[in-house]
N, C-alpha and C positions, 0 to 999 in steps of 0.2 A: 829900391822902393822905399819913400818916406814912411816913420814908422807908425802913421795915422793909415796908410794902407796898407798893412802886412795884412797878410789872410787870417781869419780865426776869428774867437771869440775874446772880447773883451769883458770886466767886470761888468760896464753897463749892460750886455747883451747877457747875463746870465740871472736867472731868479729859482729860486727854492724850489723844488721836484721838476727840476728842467733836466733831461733823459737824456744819453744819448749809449749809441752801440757802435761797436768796431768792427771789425771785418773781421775772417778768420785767419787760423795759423795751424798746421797739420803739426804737430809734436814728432820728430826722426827720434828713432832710437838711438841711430850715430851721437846727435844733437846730445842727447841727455849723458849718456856717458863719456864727451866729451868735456860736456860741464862737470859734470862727476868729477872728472879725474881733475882739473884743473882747480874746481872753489870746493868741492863736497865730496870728496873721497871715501864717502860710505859705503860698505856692500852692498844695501841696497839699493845705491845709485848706480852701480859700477857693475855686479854681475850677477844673471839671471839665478842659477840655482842658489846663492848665497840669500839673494831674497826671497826667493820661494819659504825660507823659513823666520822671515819676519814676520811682523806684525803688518807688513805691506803686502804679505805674499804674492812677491813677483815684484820684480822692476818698477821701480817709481820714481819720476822726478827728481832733487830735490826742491824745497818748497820756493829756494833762493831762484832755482833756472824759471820757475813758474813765478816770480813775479818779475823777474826778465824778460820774458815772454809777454806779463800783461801789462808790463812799461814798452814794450814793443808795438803793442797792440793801439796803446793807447794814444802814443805818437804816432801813429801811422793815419791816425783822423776818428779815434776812439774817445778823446776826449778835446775835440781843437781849437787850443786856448791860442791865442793871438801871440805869445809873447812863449810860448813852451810851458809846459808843466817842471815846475816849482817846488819843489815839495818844501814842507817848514814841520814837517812829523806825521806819525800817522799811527794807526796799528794794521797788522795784517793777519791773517789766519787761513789755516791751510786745510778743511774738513773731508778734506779726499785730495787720493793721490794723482797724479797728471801720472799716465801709459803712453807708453811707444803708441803712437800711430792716433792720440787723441788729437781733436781737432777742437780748437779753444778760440772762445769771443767773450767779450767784456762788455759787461753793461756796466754803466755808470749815472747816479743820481746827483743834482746839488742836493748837498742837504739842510746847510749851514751858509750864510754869509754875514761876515762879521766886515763892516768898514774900519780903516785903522781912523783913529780918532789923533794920531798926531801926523800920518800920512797920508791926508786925503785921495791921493791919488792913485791907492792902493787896499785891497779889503784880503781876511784873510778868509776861504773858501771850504768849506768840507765836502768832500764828493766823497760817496760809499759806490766801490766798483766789486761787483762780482764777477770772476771768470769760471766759466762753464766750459764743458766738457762738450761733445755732440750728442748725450745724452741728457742735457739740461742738469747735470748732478753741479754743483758748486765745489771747484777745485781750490779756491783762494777768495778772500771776501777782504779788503782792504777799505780801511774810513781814513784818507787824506786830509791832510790841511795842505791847502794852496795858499800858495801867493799869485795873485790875478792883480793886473794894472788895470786902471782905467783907459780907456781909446785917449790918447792923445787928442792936445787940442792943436791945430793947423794954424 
């Protein structure tokens, strides 16, 4: 497919409080203590009564598999940029913990678009995404900078 018709969104197609949402993802408990063990070998990623005397009380995530999860989310048609999401920095934060058996979706804002002024063809993008829980609480609140292309010209 020429790259004037990939699917997605380009810079031209995006403007300031332009919304979108992703689909869901059920959180395994398998899932989370196998990221445990392999990037975050904390106790309270890794075993139940160990975190019972956290400050998580009880098995949590950690905050690295939950934005794995909302980079998941967000390629999967959560954020559908023409060209893939790009990241150029961000910050993240994690105001509750992801549980065995939550079910998570991301919303996402533009909030920022800055044109690059020596690479017309190109702008750099701030989108503020929050992943939710299935009780609407905010598990992770991430403010992106993209890199977004312009649609090709034919």
């Amino acid at each position: 497919m020429p790259p004037s018709e990939t699917p997605g969104l380009y810079l031209d197609d995006l403007q300031v409080g332009q919304r979108f949402e992703s689909g869901a993802l059920q959180v395994q408990r398998d899932d989370i203590l196998r990221f445990a063990r392999e990037f975050d070998p904390q106790p309270f990623h890794m075993d139940d009564a160990a975190a019972r005397d956290t400050l998580f009380g009880g098995l949590a995530a950690s905050g690295w598999h939950t934005a794995a999860l909302t980079m998941r989310l967000l390629v999967d048609g959560g954020l559908p940029l023409a060209m893939g999401i790009v990241g150029a920095g961000g910050e993240v934060t994690w105001p509750c913990p992801v549980r065995p058996g939550d079910t998570l979706r991301v919303r996402s804002e533009v909030m920022e678009i800055h044109a690059s002024a020596s690479r017309p063809d190109r702008a750099r993008v701030s989108v503020r995404s929050q992943t939710m829980n299935q009780n609407g609480e905010v598990v992770q609140t991430t403010l992106a900078k993209l890199l977004v292309l312009r649609r090709p010209q034919s």
